[in-house]
C-alpha positions as CSV (number, residue, x, y, z in Angstrom):
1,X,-23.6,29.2,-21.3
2,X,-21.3,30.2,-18.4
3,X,-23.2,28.2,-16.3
4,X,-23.4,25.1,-18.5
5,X,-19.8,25.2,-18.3
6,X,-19.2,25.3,-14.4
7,X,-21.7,22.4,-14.7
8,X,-20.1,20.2,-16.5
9,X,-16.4,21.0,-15.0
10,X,-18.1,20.6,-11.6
11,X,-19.5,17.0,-12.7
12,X,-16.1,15.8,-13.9
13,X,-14.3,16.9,-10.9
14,X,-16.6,14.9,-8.6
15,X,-16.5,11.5,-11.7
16,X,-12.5,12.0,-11.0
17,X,-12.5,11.6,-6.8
18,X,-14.9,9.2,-7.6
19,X,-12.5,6.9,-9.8
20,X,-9.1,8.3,-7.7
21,X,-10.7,6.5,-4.3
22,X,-12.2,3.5,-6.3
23,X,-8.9,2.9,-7.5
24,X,-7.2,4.0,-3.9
25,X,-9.0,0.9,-2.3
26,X,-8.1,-1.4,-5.2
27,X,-4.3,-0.3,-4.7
28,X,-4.6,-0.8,-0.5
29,X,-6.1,-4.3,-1.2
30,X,-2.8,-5.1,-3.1
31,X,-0.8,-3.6,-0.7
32,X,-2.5,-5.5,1.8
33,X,-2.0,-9.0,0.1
34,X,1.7,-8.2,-0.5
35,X,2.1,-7.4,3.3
36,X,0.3,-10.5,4.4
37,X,2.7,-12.9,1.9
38,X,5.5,-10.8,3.5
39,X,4.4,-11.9,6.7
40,X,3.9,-15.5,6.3
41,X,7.1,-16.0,4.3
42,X,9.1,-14.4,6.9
43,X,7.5,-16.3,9.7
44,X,7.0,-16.0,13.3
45,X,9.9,-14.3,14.1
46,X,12.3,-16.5,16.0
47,X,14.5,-18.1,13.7
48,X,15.3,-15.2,11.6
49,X,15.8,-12.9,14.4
50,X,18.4,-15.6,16.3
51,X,19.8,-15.4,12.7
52,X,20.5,-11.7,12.3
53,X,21.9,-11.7,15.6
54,X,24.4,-14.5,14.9
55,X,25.5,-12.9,11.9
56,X,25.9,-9.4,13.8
57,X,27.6,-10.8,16.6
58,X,30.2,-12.8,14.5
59,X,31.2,-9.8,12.5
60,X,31.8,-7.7,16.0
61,X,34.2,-9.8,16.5
């Protein structure tokens, strides 16, 4: 019976990793997409940059 036991506690631990990194990879594919939006709203970099550094160098004074 013992054994029967450890059995079936052994087979649900491994059905657990098995759905915890199925849903792992389905979470880092959304993060993904979020991070590529991120980067195509913010562009390539120039403008915003020359922007920040107007808005720091006119509160310096």
């Amino acid at each position: 019976m013992l054994f029967w036991l450890l059995l079936l506690l052994l087979i649900l631990v491994i059905f657990g990793f098995g759905f915890t990194i199925q849903l792992l990879w389905y979470v880092a594919a959304v993060l993904l997409v979020v991070w590529i939006v991120g980067f195509v709203r913010r562009g390539r970099g120039n403008g915003s940059r020359s922007g920040r550094g107007r808005r720091f160098s006119r509160s310096r004074g």
